[in-house]
C-alpha positions as protocol buffer text, in pm:
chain_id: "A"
residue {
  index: 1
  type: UNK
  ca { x: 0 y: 0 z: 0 }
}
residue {
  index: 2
  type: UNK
  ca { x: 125 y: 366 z: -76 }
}
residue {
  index: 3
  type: UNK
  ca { x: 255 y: 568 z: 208 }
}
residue {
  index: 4
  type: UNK
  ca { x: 138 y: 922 z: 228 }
}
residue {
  index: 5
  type: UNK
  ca { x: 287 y: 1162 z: 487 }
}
residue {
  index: 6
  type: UNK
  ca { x: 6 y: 1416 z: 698 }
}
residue {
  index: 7
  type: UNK
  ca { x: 179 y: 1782 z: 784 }
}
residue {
  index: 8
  type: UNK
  ca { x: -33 y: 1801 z: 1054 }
}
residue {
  index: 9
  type: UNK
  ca { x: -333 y: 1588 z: 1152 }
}
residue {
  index: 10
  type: UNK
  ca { x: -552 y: 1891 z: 1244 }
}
residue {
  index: 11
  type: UNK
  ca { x: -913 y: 1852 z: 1192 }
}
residue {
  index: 12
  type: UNK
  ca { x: -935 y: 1897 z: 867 }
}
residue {
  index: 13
  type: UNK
  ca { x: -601 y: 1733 z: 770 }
}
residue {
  index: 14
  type: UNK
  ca { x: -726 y: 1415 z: 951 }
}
residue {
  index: 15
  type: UNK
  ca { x: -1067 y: 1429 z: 771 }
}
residue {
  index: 16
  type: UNK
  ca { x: -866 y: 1464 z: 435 }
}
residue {
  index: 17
  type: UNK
  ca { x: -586 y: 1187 z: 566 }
}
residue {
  index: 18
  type: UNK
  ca { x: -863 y: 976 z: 667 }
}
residue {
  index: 19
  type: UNK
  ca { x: -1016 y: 958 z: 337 }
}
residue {
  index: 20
  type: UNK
  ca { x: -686 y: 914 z: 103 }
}
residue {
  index: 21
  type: UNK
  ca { x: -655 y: 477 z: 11 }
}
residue {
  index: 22
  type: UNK
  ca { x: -328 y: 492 z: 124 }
}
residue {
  index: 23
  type: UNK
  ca { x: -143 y: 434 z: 450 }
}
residue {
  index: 24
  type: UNK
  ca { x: -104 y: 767 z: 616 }
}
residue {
  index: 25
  type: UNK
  ca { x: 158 y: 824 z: 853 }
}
residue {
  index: 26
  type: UNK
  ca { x: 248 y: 1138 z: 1071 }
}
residue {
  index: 27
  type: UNK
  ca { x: 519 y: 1307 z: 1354 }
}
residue {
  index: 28
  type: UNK
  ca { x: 459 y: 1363 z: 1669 }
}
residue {
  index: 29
  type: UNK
  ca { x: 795 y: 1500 z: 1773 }
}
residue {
  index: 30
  type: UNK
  ca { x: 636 y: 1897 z: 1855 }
}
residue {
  index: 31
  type: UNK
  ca { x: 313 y: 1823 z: 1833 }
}
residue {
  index: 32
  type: UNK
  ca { x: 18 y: 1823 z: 2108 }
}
residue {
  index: 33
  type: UNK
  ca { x: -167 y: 1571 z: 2327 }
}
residue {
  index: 34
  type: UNK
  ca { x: -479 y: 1601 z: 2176 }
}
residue {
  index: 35
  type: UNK
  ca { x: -316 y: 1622 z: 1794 }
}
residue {
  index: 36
  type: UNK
  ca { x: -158 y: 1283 z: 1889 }
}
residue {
  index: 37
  type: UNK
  ca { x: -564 y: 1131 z: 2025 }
}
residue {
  index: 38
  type: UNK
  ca { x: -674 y: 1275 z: 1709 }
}
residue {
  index: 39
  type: UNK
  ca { x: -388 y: 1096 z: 1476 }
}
residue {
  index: 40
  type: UNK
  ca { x: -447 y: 757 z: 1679 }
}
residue {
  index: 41
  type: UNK
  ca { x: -812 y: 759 z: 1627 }
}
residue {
  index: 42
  type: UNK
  ca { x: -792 y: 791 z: 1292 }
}
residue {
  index: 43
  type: UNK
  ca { x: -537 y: 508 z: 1260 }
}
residue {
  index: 44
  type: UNK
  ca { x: -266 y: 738 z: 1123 }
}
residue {
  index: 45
  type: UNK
  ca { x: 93 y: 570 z: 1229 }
}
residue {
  index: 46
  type: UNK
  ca { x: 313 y: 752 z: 1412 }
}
residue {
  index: 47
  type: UNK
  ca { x: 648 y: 776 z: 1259 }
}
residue {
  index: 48
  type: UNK
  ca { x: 828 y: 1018 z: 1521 }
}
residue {
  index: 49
  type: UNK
  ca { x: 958 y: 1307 z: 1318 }
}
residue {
  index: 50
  type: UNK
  ca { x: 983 y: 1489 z: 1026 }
}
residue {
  index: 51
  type: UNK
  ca { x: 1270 y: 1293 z: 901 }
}
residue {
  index: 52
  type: UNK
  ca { x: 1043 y: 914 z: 939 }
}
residue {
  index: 53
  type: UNK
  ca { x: 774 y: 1125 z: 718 }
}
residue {
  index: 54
  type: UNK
  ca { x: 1022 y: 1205 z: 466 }
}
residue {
  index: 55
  type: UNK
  ca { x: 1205 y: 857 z: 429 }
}
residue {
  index: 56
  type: UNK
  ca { x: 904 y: 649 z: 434 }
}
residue {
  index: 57
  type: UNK
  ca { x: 646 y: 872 z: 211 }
}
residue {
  index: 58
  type: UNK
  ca { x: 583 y: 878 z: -166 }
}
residue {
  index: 59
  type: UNK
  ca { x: 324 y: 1184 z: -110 }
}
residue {
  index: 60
  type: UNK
  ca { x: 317 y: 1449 z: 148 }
}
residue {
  index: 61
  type: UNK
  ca { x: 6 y: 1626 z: 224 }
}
residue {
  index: 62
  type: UNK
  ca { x: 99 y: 1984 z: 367 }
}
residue {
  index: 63
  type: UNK
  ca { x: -232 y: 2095 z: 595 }
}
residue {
  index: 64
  type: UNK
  ca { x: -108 y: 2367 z: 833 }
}
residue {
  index: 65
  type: UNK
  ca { x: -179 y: 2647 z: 970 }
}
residue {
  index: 66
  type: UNK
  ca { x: -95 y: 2936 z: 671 }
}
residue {
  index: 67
  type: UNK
  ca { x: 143 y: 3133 z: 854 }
}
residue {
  index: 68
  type: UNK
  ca { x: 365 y: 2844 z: 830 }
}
residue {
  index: 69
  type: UNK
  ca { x: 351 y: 2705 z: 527 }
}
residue {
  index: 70
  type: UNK
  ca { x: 649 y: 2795 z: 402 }
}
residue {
  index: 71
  type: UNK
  ca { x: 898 y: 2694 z: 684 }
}
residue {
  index: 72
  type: UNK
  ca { x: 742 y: 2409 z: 624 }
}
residue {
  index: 73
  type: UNK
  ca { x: 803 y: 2313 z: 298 }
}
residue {
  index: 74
  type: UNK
  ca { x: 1156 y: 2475 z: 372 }
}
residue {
  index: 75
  type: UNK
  ca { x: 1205 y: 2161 z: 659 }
}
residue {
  index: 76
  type: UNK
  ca { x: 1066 y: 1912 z: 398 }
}
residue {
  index: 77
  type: UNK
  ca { x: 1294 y: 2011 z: 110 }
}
residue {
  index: 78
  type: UNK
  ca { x: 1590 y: 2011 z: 403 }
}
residue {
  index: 79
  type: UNK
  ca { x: 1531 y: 1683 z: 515 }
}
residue {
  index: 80
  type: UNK
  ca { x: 1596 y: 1547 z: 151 }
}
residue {
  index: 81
  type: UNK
  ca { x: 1213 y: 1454 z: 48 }
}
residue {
  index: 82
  type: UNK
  ca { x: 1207 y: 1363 z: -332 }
}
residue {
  index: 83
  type: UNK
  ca { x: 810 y: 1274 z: -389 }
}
residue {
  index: 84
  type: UNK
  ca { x: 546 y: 1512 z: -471 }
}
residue {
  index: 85
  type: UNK
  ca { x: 442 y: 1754 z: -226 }
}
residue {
  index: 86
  type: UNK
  ca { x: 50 y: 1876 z: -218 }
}
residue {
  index: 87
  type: UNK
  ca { x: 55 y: 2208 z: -75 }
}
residue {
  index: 88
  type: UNK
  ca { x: -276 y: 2252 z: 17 }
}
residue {
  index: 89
  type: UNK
  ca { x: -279 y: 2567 z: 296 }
}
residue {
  index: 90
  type: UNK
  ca { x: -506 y: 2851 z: 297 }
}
residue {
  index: 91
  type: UNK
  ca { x: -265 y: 3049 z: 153 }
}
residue {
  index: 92
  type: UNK
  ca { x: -205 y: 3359 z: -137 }
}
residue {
  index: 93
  type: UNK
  ca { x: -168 y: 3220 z: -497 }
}
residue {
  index: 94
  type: UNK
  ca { x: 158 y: 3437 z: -466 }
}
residue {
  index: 95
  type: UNK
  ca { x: 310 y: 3202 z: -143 }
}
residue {
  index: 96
  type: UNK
  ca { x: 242 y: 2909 z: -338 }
}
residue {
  index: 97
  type: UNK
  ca { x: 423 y: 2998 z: -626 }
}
residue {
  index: 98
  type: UNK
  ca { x: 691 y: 3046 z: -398 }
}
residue {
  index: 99
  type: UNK
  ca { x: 678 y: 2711 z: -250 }
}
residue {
  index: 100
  type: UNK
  ca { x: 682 y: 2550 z: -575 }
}
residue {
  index: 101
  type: UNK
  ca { x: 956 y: 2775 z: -712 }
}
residue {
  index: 102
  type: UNK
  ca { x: 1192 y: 2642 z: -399 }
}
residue {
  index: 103
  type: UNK
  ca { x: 1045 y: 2295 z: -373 }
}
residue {
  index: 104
  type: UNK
  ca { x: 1082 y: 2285 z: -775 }
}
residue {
  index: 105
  type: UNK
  ca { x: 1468 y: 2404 z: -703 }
}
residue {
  index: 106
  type: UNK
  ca { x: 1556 y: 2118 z: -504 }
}
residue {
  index: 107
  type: UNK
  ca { x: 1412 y: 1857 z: -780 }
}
residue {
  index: 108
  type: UNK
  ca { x: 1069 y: 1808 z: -576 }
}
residue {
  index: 109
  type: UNK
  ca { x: 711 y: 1812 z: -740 }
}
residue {
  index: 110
  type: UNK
  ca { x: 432 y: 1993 z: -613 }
}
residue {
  index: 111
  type: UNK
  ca { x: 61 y: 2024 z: -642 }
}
residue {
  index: 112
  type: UNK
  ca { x: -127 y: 2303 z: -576 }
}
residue {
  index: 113
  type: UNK
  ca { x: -447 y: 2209 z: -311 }
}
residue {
  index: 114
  type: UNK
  ca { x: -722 y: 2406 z: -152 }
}
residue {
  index: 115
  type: UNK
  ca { x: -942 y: 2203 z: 77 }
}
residue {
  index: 116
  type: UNK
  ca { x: -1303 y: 2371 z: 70 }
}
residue {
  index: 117
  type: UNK
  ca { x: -1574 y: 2202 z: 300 }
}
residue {
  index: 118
  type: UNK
  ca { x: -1911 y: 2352 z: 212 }
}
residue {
  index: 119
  type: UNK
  ca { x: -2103 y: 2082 z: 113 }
}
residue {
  index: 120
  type: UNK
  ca { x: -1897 y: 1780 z: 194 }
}
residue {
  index: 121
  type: UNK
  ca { x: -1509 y: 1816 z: 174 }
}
residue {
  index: 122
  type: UNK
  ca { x: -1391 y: 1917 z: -202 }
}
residue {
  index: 123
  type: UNK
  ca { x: -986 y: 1854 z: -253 }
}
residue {
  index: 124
  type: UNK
  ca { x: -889 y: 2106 z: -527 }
}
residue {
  index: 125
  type: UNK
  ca { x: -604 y: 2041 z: -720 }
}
residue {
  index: 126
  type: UNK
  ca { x: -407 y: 2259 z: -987 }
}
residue {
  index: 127
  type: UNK
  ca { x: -58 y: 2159 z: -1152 }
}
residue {
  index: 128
  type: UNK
  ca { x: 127 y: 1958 z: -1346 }
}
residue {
  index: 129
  type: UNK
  ca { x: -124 y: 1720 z: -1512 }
}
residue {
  index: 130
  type: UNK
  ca { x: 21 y: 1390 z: -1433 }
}
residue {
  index: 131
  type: UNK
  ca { x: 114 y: 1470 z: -1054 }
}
residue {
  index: 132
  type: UNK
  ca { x: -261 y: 1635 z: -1079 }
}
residue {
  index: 133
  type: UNK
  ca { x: -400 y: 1291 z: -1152 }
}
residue {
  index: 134
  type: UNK
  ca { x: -157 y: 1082 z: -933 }
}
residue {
  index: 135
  type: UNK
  ca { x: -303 y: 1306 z: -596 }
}
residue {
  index: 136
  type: UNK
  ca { x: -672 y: 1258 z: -760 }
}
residue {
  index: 137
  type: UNK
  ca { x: -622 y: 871 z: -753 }
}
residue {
  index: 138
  type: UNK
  ca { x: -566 y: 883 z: -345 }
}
residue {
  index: 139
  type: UNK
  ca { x: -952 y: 997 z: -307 }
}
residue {
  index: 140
  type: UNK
  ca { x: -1148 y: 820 z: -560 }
}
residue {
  index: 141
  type: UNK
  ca { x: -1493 y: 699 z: -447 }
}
residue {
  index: 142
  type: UNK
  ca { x: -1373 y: 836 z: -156 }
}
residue {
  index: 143
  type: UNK
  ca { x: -1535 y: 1095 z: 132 }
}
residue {
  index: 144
  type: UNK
  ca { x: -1299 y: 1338 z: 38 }
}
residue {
  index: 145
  type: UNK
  ca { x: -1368 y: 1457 z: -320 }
}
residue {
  index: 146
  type: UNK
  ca { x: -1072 y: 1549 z: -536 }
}
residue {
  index: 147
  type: UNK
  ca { x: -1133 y: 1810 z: -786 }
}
residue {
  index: 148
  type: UNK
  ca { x: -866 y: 1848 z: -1086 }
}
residue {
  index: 149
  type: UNK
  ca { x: -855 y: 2223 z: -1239 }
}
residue {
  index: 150
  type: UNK
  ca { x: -757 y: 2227 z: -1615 }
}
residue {
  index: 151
  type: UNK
  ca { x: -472 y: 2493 z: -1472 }
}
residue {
  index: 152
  type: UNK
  ca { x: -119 y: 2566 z: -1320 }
}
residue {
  index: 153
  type: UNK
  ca { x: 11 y: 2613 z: -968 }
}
residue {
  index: 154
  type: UNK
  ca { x: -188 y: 2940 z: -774 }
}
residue {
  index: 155
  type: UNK
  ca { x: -537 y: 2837 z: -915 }
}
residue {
  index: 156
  type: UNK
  ca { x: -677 y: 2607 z: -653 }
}
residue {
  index: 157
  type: UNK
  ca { x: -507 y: 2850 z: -373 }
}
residue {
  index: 158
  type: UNK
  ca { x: -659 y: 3167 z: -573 }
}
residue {
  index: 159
  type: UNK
  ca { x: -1056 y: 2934 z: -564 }
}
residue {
  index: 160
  type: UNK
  ca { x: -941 y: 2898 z: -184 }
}
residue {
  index: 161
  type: UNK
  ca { x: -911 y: 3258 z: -160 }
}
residue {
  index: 162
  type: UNK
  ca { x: -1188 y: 3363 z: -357 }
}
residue {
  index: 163
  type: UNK
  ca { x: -1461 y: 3101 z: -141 }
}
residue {
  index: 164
  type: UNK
  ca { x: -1277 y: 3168 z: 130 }
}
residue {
  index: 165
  type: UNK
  ca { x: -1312 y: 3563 z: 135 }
}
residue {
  index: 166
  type: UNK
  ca { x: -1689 y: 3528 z: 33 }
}
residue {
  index: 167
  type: UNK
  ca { x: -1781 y: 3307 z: 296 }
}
residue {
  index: 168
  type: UNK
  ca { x: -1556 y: 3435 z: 623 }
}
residue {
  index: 169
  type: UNK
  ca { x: -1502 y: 3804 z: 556 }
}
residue {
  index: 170
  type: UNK
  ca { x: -1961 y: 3729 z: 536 }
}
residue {
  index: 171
  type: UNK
  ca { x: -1907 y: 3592 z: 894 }
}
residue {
  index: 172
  type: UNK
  ca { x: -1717 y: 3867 z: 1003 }
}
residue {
  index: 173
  type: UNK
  ca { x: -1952 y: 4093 z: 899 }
}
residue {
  index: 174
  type: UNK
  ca { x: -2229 y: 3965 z: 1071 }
}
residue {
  index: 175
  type: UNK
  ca { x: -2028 y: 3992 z: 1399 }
}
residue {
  index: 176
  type: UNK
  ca { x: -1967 y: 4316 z: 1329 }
}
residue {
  index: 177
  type: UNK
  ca { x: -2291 y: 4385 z: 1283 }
}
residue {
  index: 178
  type: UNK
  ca { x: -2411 y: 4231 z: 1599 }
}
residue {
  index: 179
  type: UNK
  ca { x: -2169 y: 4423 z: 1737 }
}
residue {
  index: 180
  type: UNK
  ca { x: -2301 y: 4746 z: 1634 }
}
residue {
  index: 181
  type: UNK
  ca { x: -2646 y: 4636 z: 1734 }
}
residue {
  index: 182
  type: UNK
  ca { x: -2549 y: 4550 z: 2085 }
}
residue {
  index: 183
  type: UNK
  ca { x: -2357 y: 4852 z: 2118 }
}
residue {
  index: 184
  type: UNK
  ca { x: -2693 y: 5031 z: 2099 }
}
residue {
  index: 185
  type: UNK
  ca { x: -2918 y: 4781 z: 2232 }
}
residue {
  index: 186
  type: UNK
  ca { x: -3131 y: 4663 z: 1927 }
}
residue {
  index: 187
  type: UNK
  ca { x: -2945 y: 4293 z: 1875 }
}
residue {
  index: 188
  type: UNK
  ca { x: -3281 y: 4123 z: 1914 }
}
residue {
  index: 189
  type: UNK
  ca { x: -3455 y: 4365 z: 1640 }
}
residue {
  index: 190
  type: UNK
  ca { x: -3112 y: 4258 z: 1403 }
}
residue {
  index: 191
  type: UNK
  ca { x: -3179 y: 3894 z: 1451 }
}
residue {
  index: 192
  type: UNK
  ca { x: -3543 y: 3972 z: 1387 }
}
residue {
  index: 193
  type: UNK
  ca { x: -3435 y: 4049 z: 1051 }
}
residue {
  index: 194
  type: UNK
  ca { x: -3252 y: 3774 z: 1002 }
}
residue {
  index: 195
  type: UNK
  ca { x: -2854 y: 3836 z: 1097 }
}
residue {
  index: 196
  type: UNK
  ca { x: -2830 y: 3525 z: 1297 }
}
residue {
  index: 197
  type: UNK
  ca { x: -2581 y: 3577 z: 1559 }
}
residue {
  index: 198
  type: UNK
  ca { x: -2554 y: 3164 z: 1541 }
}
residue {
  index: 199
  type: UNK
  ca { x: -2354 y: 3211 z: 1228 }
}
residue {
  index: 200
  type: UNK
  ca { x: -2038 y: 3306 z: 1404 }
}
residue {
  index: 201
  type: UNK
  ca { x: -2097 y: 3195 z: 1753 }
}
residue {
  index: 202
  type: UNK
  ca { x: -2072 y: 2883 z: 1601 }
}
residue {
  index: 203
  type: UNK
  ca { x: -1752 y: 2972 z: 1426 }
}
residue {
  index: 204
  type: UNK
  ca { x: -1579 y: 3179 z: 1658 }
}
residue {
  index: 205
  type: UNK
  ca { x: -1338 y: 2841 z: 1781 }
}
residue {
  index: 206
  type: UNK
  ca { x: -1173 y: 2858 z: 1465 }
}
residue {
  index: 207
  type: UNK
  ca { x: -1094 y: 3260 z: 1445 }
}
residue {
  index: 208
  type: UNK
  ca { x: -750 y: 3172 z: 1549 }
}
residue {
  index: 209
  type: UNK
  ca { x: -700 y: 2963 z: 1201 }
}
residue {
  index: 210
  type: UNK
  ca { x: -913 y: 3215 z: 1028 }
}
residue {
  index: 211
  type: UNK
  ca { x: -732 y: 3563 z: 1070 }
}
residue {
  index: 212
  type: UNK
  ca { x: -412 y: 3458 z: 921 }
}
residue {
  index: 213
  type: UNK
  ca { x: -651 y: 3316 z: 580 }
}
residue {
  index: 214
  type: UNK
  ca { x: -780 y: 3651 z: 588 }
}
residue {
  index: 215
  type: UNK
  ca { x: -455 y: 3841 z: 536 }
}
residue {
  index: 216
  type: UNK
  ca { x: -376 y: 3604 z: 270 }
}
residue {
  index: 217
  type: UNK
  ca { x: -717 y: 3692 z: 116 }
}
residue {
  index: 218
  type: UNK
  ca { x: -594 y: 4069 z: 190 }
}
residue {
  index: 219
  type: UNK
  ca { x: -259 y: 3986 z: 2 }
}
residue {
  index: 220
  type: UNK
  ca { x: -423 y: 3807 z: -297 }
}
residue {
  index: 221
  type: UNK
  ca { x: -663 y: 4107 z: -327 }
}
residue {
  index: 222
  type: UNK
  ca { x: -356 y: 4356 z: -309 }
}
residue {
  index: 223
  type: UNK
  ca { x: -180 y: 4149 z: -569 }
}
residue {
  index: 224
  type: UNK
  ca { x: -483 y: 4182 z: -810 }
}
residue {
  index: 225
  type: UNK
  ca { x: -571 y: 4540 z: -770 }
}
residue {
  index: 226
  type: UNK
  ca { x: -885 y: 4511 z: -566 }
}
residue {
  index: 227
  type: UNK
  ca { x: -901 y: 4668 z: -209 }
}
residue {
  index: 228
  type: UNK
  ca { x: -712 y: 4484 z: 57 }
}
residue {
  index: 229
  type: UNK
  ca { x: -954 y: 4646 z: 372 }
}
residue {
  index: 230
  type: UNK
  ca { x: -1180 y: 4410 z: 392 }
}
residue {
  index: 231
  type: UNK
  ca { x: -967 y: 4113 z: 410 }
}
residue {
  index: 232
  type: UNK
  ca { x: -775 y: 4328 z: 640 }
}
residue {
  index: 233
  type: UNK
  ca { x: -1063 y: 4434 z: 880 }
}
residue {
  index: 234
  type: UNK
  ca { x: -1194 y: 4076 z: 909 }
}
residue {
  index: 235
  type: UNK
  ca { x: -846 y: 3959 z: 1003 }
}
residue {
  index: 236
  type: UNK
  ca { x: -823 y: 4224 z: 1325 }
}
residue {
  index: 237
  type: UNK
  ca { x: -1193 y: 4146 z: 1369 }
}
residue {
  index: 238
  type: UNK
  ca { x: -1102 y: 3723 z: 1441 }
}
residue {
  index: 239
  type: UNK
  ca { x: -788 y: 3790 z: 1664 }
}
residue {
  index: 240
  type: UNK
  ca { x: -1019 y: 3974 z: 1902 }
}
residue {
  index: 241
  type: UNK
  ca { x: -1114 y: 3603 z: 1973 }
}
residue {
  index: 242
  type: UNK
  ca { x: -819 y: 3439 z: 2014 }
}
residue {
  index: 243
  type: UNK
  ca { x: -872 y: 3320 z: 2344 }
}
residue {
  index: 244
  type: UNK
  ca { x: -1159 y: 3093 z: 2223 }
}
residue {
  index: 245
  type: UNK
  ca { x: -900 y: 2880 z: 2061 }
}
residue {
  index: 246
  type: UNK
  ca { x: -1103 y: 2577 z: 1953 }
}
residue {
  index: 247
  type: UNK
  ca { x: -1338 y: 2647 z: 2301 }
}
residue {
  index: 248
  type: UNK
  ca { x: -1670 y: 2728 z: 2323 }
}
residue {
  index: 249
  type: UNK
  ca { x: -1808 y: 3082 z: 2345 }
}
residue {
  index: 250
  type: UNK
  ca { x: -2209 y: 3223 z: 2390 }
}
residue {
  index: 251
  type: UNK
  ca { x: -2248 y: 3561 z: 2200 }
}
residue {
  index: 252
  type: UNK
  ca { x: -2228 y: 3773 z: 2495 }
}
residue {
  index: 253
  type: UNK
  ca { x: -1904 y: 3644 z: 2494 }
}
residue {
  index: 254
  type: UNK
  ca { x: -1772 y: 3737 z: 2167 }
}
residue {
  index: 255
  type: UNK
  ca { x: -1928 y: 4047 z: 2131 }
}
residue {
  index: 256
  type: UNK
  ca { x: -1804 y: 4189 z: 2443 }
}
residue {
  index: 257
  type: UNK
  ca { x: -1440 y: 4080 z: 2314 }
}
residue {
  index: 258
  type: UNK
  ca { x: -1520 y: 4268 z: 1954 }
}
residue {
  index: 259
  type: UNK
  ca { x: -1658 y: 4589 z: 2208 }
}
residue {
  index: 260
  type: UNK
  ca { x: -1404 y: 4582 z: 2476 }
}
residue {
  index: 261
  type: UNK
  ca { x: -1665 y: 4612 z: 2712 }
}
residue {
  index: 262
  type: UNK
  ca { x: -1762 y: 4329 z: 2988 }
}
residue {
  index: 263
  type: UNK
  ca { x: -2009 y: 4059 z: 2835 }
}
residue {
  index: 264
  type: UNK
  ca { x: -2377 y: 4084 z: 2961 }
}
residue {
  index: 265
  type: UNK
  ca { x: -2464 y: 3912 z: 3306 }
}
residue {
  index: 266
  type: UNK
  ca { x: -2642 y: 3621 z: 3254 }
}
C-alpha cells in the first residue's frame, strides 16, 4: 500500500488523511496531546519526526496552519524529500508559487491544493497534469472529493481565496454587525431580521485559524488590484477572539471581546 505523509493531523487534515486509500503516517515529535488522540483515532501511524515522514512517504500532504507554510516546505525540502508535495494551505496564490519555485529548485514536485468544506469536503487540485491525476487517484470513491482544475500552480489556492473571502469576511460581517447592534441595544430587532448571531458563535473556535486566511485573502486582493480592507478588517476582527481557541463561546461572549466592554450578566 502507498505511504502518504500528513503535515499536521488537524481537523481537517485528519478528515482529508482519513479519506486518502493509502497508508497515512504522521510526527509527533512537537506536536500536542490532543493532535496525537486525534492521529491515533484515525489510525494514522506515528512515525516520530519529520525525518520518518520524509524517508518512508511517496506523497506528502501539507495541511497547516498558513502562517507556516512555508517553513514548512523549507524543513521538507531540508530533510531530503524527493516525492510530490500537495501544498494545500489557505494560503495567497503568490506564497504558493513560492513554495513550488523552492520545492521545484531542489528537484521536488508539487501540487497546488485548496481544501473547501461547504457541502462535503472538495480537494482542489491545480498543476502539473500527471502529478494532478496521481493526488486525484488517493480519493477516488472516496469521502474526500478530489477536484482536478484544467490549470497551473496558484489556481486552486486563488478558488481557496476567492470562497474563502466570500464566505468568512460574510461571517465577520455579521459579527460586526451584531456588534453594532449590541452597542446600541437593538441585537434582538437585528436577529429579527434575520442576521443570525448563530452564524459566528458557532464559528468563533476557529478565528484563530481564520485571521491569518484573511490576510492572505488581503494579500491576494492587493496582488490583483482590488481593495485589501476588507480582508484586512476581518483579520483584526477574528484575533479579538483568540482566546476561544477551539473552546466554546455564547455571544455575549464574543461580542463583548469585539466591544471591549464586559459581556452581559447572565
Amino acid at each position: 500500500m502507498r505511504v502518504v505523509g500528513l503535515l499536521f493531523p488537524g481537523e481537517m487534515g485528519t478528515e482529508v488523511g482519513s479519506a486518502a486509500r493509502a497508508e497515512v503516517i504522521w510526527a509527533s515529535e512537537g506536536r500536542s496531546d490532543t493532535t496525537a488522540k486525534r492521529a491515533a483515532g484515525a489510525g494514522f501511524r506515528d512515525v516520530g519526526t519529520l525525518g520518518g515522514i520524509v524517508q518512508e512517504s511517496s506523497i506528502l500532504l501539507s495541511i497547516c496552519p498558513p502562517a507556516i507554510a512555508e517553513e514548512v516546505a523549507d524543513q521538507v525540502a531540508a530533510a531530503g524529500f524527493g516525492g510530490l508535495y500537495v501544498e494545500a494551505n489557505a494560503i495567497a496564490p503568490a506564497r504558493v508559487e513560492r513554495i513550488s519555485d523552492t520545492l521545484g529548485g531542489r528537484g521536488i514536485r508539487m501540487v497546488d491544493g485548496s481544501i473547501i468544506g461547504a457541502t462535503g469536503v472538495n480537494l482542489y487540485l491545480s498543476g502539473a497534469e500527471a502529478d494532478v491525476a496521481e493526488v486525484a487517484a488517493l480519493f477516488s470513491d472516496m469521502a474526500v472529493s478530489a477536484v482536478p482544475l484544467a490549470a497551473g500552480v496558484g489556481a486552486a489556492s486563488a478558488l481557496k481565496m476567492a470562497f474563502g473571502g466570500w464566505n468568512k469576511i460574510g461571517i465577520a460581517l455579521a459579527a460586526q454587525a451584531h456588534a453594532i447592534a449590541r452597542a446600541y441595544g437593538v441585537d434582538d430587532a437585528l436577529a429579527s431580521e434575520g442576521v443570525d448571531p448563530g452564524r459566528f458563535v458557532r464559528s468563533a473556535r476557529k478565528a484563530w485559524r481564520w485571521a491569518p486566511e484573511m490576510e492572505e485573502v488581503a494579500a491576494t486582493c492587493e496582488a490583483l488590484g482590488l481593495p485589501a480592507g476588507m480582508g484586512e478588517g476581518a483579520a483584526a476582527l477574528y484575533r479579538r477572539w483568540d482566546r476561544h481557541r477551539d473552546g466554546f463561546a455564547d455571544v455575549d461572549a464574543l461580542l463583548a471581546d469585539l466591544l471591549g466592554r464586559p459581556a452581559k450578566p447572565s
